[in-house]
C-alpha atoms as one frame of an Amber mdcrd trajectory, in Angstrom:
protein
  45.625 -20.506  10.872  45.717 -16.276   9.600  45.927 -18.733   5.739  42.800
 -20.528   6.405  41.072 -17.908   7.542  41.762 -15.931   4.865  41.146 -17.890
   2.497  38.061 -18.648   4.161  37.465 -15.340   3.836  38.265 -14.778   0.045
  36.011 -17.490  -0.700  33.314 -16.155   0.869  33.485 -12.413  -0.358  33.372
 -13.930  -3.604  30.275 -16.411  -3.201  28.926 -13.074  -1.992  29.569 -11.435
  -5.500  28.473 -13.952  -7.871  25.165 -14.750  -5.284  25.179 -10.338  -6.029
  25.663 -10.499  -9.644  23.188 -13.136 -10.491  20.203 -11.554  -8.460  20.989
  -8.341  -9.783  21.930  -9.983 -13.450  18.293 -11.190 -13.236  16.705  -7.789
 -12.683  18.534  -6.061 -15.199  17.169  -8.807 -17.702  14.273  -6.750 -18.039
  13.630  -3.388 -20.195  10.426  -1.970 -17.508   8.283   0.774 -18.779   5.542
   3.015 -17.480   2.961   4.634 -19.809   0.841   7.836 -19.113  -1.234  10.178
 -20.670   1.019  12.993 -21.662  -2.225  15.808 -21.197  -3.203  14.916 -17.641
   0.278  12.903 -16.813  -2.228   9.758 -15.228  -1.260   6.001 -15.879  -2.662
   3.988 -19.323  -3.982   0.957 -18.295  -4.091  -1.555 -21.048  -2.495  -0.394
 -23.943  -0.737  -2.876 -25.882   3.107  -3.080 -26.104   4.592  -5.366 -29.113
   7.927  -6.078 -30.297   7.991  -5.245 -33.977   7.497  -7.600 -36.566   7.512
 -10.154 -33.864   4.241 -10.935 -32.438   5.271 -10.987 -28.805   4.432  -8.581
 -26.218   2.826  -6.916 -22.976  -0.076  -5.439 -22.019   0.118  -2.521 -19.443
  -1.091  -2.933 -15.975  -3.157  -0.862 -14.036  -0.693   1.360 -12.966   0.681
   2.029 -16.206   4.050  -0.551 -16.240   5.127  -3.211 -18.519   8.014  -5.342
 -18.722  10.474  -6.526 -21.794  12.970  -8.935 -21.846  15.714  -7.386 -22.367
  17.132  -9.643 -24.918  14.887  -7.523 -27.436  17.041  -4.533 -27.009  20.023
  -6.499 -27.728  18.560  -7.461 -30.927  17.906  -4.085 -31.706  13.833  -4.265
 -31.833  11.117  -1.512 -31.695   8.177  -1.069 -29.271   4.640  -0.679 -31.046
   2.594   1.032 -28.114  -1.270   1.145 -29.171  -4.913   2.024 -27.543  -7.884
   2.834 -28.396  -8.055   6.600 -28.320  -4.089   7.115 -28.168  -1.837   7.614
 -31.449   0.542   4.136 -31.945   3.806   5.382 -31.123   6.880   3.362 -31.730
   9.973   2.912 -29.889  13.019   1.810 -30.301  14.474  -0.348 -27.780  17.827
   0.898 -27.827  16.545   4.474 -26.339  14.998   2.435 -22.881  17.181   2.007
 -19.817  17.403  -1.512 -18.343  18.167  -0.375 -14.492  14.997   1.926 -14.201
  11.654   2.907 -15.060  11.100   4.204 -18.436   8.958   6.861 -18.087   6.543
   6.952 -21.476   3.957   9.514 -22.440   1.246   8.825 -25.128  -0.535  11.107
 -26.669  -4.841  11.337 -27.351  -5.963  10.301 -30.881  -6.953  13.981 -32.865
  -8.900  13.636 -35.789  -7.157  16.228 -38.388  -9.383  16.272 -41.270  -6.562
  16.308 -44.362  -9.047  17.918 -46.674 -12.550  20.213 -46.818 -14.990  19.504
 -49.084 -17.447  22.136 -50.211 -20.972  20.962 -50.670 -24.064  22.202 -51.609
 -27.141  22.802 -49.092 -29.295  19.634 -50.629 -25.725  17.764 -50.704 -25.487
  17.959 -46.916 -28.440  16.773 -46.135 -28.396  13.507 -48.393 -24.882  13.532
 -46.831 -26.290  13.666 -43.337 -29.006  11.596 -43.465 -26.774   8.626 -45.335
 -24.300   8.579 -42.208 -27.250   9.023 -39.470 -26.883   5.316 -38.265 -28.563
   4.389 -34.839 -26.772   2.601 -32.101 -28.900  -0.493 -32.248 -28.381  -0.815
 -35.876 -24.569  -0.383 -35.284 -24.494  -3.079 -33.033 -27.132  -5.277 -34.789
 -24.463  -5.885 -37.793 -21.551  -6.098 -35.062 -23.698  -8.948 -33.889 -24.788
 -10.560 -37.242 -21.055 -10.537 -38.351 -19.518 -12.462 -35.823 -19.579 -15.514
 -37.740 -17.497 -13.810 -40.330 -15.209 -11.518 -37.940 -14.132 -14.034 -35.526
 -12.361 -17.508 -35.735 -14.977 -20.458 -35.858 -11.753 -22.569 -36.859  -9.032
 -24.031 -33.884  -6.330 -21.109 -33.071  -3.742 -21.086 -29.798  -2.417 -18.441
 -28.272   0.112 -17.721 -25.188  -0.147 -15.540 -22.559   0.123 -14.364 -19.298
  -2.346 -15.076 -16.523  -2.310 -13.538 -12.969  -4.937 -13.056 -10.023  -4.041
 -10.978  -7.545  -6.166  -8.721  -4.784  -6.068  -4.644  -4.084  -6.639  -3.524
  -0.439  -6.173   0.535  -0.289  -4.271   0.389  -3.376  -1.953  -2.212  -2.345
  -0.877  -5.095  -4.317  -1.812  -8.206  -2.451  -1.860 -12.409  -2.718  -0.208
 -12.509  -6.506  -0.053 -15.530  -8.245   0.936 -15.233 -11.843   1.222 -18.268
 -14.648   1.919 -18.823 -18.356  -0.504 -20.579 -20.210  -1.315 -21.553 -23.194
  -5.170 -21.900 -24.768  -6.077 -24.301 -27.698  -9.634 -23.005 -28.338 -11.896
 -25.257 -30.686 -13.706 -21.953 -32.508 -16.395 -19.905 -31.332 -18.584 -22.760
 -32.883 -18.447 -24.278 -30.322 -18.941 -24.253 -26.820 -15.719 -22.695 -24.360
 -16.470 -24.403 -20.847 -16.872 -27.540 -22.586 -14.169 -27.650 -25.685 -11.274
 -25.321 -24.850  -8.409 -27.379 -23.622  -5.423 -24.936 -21.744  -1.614 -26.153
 -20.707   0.325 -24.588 -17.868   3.803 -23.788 -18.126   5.144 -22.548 -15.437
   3.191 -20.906 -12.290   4.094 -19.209  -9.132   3.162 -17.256  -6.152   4.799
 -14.147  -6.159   6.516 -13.544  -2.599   7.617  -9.751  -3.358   3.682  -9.096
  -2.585   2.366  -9.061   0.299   0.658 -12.275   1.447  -2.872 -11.899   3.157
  -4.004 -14.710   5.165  -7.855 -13.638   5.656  -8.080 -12.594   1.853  -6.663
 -15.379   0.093  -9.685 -17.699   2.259 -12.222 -19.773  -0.436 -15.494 -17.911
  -0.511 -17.319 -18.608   3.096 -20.554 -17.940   2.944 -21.939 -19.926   5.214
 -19.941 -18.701   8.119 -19.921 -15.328   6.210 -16.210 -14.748   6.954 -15.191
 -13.878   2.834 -18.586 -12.860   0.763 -19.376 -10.937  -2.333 -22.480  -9.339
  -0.947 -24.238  -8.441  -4.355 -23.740 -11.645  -7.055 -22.846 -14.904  -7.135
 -19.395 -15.737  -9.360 -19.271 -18.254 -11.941 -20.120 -21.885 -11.818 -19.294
 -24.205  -9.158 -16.410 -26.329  -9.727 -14.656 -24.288 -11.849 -11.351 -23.343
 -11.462  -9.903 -19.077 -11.840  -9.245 -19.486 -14.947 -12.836 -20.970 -16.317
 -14.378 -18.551 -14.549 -12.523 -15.283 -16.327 -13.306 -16.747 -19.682 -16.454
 -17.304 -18.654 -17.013 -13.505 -18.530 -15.950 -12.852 -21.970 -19.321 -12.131
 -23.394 -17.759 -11.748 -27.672 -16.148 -15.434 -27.211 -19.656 -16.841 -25.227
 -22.069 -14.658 -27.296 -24.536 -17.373 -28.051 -24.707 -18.506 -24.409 -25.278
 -16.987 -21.066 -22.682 -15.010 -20.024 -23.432 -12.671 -16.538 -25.858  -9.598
 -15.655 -26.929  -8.053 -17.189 -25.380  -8.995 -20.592 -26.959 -12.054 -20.629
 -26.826 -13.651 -24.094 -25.059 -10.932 -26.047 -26.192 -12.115 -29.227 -30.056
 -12.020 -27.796 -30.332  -9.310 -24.563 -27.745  -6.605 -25.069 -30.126  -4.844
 -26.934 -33.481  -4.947 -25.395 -31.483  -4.894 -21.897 -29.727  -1.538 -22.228
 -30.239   1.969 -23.243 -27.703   2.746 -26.240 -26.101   6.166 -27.020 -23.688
   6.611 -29.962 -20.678   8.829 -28.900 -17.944  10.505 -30.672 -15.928   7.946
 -33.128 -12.402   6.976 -31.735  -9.591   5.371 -33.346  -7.135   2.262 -33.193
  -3.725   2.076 -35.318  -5.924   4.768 -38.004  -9.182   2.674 -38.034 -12.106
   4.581 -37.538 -14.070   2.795 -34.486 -18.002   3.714 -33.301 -18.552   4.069
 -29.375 -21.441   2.379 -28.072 -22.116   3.347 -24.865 -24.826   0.921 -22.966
 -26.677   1.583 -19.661 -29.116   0.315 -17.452 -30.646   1.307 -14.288 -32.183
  -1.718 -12.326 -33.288  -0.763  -8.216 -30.516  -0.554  -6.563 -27.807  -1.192
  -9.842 -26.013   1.033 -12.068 -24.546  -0.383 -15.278 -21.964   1.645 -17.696
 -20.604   0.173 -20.538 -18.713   0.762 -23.595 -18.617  -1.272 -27.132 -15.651
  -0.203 -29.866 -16.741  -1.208 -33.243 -14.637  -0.787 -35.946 -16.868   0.681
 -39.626 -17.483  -0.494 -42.459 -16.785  -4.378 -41.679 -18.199  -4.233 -38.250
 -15.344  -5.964 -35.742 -15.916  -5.856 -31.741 -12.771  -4.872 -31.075 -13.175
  -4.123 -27.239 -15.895  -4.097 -24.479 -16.210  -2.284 -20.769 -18.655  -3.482
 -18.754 -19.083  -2.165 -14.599 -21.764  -2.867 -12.651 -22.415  -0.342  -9.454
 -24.383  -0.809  -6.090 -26.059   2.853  -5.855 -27.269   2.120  -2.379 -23.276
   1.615  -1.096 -20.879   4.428  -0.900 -17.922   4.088  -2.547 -14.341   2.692
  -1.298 -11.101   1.939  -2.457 -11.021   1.031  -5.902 -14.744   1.127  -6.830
 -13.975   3.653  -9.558 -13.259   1.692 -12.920  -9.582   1.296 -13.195 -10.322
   2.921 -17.008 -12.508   5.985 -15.499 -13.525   6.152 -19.590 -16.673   4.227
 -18.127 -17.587   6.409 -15.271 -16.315  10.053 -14.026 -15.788  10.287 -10.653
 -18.249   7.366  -9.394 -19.269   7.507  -6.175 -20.709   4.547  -6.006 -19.961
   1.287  -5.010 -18.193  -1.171  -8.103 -19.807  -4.809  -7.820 -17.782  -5.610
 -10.467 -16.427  -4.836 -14.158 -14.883  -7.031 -17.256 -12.719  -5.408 -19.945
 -12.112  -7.927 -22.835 -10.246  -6.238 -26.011  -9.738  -8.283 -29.508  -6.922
  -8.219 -31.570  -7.028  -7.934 -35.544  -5.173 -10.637 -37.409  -5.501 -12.100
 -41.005  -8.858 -10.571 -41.354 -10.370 -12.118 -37.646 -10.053 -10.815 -34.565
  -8.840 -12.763 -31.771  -8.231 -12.366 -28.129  -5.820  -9.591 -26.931  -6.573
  -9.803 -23.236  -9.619  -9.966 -20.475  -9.483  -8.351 -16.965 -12.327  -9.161
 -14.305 -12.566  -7.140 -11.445 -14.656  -7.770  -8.531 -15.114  -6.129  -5.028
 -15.799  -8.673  -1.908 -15.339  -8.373   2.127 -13.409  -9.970   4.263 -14.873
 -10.778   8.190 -11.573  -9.494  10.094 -10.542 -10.623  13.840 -12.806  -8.908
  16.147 -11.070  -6.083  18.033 -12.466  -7.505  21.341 -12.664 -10.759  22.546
 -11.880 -12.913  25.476  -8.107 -13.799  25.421  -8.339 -16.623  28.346 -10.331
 -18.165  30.571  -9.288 -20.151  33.876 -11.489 -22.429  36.185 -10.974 -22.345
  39.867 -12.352 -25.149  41.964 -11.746 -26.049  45.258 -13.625 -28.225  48.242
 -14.624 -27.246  51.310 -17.641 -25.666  53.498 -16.896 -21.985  52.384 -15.168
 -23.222  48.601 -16.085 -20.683  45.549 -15.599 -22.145  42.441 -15.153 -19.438
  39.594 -14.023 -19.080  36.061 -11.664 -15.949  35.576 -12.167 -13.944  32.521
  -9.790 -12.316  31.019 -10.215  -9.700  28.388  -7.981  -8.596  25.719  -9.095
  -4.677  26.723 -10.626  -2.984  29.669 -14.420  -3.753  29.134 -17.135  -1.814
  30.266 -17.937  -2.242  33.910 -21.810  -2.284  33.564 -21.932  -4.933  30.386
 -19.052  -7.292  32.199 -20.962  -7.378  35.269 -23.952  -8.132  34.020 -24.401
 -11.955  34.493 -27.470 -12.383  31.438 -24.492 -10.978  29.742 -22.287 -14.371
  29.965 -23.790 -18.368  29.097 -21.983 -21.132  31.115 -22.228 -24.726  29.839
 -20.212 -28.116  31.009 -21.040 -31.100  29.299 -24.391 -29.361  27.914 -25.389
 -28.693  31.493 -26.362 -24.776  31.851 -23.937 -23.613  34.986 -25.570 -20.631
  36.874 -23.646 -17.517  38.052 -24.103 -16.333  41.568 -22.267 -13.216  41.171
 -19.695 -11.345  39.221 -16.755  -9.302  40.195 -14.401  -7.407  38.359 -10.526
  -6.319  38.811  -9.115  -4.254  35.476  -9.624  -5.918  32.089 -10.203  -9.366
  34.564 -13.913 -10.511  35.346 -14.219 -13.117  38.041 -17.611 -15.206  37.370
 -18.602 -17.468  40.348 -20.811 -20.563  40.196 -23.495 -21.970  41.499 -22.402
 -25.419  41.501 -25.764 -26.909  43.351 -27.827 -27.989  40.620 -25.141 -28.942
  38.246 -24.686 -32.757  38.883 -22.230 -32.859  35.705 -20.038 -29.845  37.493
 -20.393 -31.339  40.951 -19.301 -35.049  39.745 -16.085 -33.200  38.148 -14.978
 -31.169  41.082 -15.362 -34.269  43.352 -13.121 -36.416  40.797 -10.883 -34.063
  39.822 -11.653 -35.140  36.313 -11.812 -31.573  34.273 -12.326 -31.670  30.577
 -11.514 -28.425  29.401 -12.954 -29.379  25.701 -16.696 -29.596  27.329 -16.817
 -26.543  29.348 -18.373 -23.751  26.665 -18.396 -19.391  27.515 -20.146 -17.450
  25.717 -20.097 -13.686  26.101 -22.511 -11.384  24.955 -23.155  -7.389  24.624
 -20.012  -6.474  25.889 -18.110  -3.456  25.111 -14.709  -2.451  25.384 -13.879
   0.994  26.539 -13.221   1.809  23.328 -16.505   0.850  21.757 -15.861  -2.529
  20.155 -18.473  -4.996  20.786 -17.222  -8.601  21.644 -16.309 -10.904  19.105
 -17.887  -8.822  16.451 -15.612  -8.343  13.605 -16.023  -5.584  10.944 -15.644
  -6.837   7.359 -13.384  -4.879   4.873 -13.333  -4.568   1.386 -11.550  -5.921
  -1.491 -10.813  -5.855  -4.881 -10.801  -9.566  -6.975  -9.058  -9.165 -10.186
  -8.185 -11.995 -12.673  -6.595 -11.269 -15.887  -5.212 -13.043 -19.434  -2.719
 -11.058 -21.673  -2.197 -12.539 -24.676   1.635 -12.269 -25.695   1.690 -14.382
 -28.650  -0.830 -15.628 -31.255  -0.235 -19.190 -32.628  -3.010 -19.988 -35.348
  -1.402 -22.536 -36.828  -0.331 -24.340 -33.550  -1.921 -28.318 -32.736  -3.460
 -29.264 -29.804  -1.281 -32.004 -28.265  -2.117 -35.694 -28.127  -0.921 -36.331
 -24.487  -3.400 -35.281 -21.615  -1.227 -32.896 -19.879  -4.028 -30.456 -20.016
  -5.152 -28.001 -16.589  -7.941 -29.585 -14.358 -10.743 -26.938 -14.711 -11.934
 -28.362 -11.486  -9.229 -27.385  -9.703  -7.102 -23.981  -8.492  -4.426 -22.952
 -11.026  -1.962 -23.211  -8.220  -2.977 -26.533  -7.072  -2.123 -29.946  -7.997
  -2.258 -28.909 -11.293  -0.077 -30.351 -14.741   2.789 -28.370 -15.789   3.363
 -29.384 -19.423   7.103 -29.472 -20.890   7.915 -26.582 -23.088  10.570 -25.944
 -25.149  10.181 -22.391 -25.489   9.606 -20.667 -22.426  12.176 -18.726 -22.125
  10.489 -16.389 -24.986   7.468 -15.851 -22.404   7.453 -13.476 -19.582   5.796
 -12.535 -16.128   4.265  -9.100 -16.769   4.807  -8.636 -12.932   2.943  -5.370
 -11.942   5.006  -2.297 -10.156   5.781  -3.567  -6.348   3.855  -1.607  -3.935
């Protein structure tokens, strides 16, 4: 016996170490990262991070992170960490830690002029005059040029898709996917054309799962709403509806408010300001800004175009409710667009292009809308039981109960409470209360339906309906009146690999756009995969 169980034992302490080393083998697969501005020491939020001469990469989330494979260190690769506004800075793997969080700062683009060239008065103001260019006119050509600037041939590309939801700051309801997207050219028409596989999908259960948030849309019942817009087109799946709001690849159709048709509205719909030029990897970009004031709206918005050959290369667009205050979240997660807004964020889209053999194509797209949630009402009735009996002196009754102490003058107020049995109104004689109880007695005279049931015993529980009415608790709640509480939607595509010369596949193992990503969907073989990665966000 002491042999067997030892070597029971032995067995089992090592099961325990290899079930150890694997989990643990798996998390140290990963190089993980966190960017911030060196200055102010706050998070970068979509910068892009790509393994040298390799095409493959991240994007940062929110919170600054990004994650690696660590098989790129191995190799001995470099990071290439870039942003609009930020100097590249490269990295070299072999400096990163694989069992913590690389702390990174970037530093803020400074134009250093390398030269000064004296001019004469007259000089100047040719000078001056030659390089006043309006906004409109800057934008005009970015517009014009699109058929030159971006791919009207088929391209593919890879990347990382995830939806998730923010409630106080919290990560909640992730699902994240790799996909891949054969797009026909911006010749023609997304919704109807682009064709996208899924490789691999999954709900991520180191999140937090909420029940009441991850609900479809209600709005009949009103229980999950946005209050201010409606999303997208019916019948279309997450995924539709994020490309949907990328207003360079749709800018011949209608896109949302208040872009509209890019190509046709963003003009006439939107005050334009030229700011200070930025840059990206040393190219010299214009800043559009855009605004509109519409009742109770607020629009900010941001275009980066490069000069001289007039690329898009990224566009912020938030929409505010000026009549709402402000809650978690409703400042743009790139304040760039708004300082300090105290109002409330209906939503925003940030789509950024990438530069390659002369075109730009997609880098990534992140939609982010706010929307309430109808939570359980803090005060409600918790249980009801009928009391009948027979007799000369019987009192039938229905007993109440509350789940808190409510007040004594609403609970004992019989217009307060509605009685129905089989759609028979039942009439209270009186009402007495004992604690968080409330006894309701009935006058069972009139009701036929109510006197047929006592005298049969024959008590259907399903037909007997109580409805209570402008109640309080003692603590103020109101019955069965729940208080919504806000959210924040956000779907987003990261590109991690661009695959121009790729074919779309013959076979029809394609995603149903009718349907939820993470439903009944294809998942299409790859051979690949394993050069793909989760960009999983920071846990909470």
């Amino acid at each position: 016996m002491p042999l067997i169980s030892t070597t029971i034992r032995l067995f089992f302490i090592i099961f325990l170490f290899i079930q150890f080393h694997d989990v643990n083998g798996q998390e140290q697969d990963l190089i993980r990262g966190e960017l911030f501005n060196s200055q102010d020491k706050k998070p970068i939020s979509f910068a892009t991070v790509l393994v040298k001469n390799k095409a493959k990469g991240a994007v940062s989330n929110t919170d600054g992170s990004f994650i690696i494979p660590y098989k790129y260190k191995l190799l001995g690769d470099t990071l290439v960490i870039s942003l609009i506004g930020y100097a590249t800075k490269e990295i070299p793997l072999s400096t990163l830690e694989r069992n913590q969080v690389n702390l990174i700062p970037l530093d803020e683009k400074v134009d250093n002029l390398s030269e000064v060239v004296v001019m004469a008065s007259e000089d100047k103001k040719r000078r001056r005059k030659k390089d006043r260019t309006s906004p409109s006119d800057i934008v005009t050509l970015a517009l014009k040029k699109i058929p030159k600037n971006y791919p009207f041939k088929p391209f593919s590309y890879v990347g990382y898709y995830r939806d998730y939801q923010k409630k106080e700051g919290k990560y909640v309801n992730l699902n994240e996917a790799l996909l891949q997207v054969f797009d026909t050219g911006f010749g023609n028409k997304d919704l109807e054309e682009t064709q996208t596989r899924i490789y691999k999908y999954e709900r991520n259960p180191n999140f937090p799962f909420d029940t009441l948030a991850s609900q479809f849309y209600d709005y009949a019942n009103k229980s999950k709403i946005v209050s201010d817009f409606k999303l997208g087109i019916p019948g279309q799946n997450e995924f539709i509806l994020l490309r949907l709001h990328d207003a360079i690849r749709n800018y011949n159709v209608n896109s949302y408010d208040f872009v509209n048709r890019l190509d046709v509205n963003i003009i006439d719909n939107h005050e334009l300001r030229l700011l200070s030029d930025t840059y990206l990897n040393n190219i010299s970009l214009y800043t559009v800004s855009l605004y509109k004031r519409l009742k109770n709206f607020r629009v900010y918005g941001k275009l980066y175009i490069s000069k001289g050959d007039y690329k898009i290369y990224k566009m912020q667009y938030a929409v505010y409710d000026v009549s709402k205050p402000s809650i978690e979240e409703n400042s743009s997660d790139n304040p760039s667009l708004t300082d300090d807004n105290p109002e409330k964020l209906v939503f925003e889209i940030i789509v950024e292009y990438q530069r390659q053999d002369g075109r730009m194509y997609p880098n990534y797209i992140s939609f982010n809308n706010s929307f309430e949630v109808l939570q359980k009402p803090k005060f409600y009735i918790e249980d009801a039981v009928v009391h009948f009996s027979k007799g000369l002196f019987s009192q039938n009754s229905i007993v109440v109960a509350f789940n808190n102490f409510p007040v004594f003058k609403d609970a004992t107020k019989i217009s307060n409470y509605e009685i129905e049995y089989k759609g028979e109104v039942i009439n209270i004689e009186k009402i007495e209360m004992k604690k968080y109880r409330v006894f309701l007695y009935l006058d069972t005279e009139d009701s036929s339906n109510l006197n047929q049931m006592i005298s049969s015993n024959d008590f259907a529980a399903k037909d007997l309906i109580i409805k209570a009415e402008n109640i309080k608790d003692i603590d103020g709640n109101i019955i069965n009146e729940g208080e919504y509480e806000s959210y924040n939607q956000y779907r987003e595509f990261f590109v991690q690999e661009l695959k121009l010369q790729e074919t779309k596949p013959l076979d029809t193992l394609f995603m149903y756009k009718d349907r939820p990503i993470f439903k009944e969907q294809n998942l299409a073989p790859f051979e690949k995969l394993e050069d793909y990665w989760m960009n999983t966000p920071l846990k909470n």
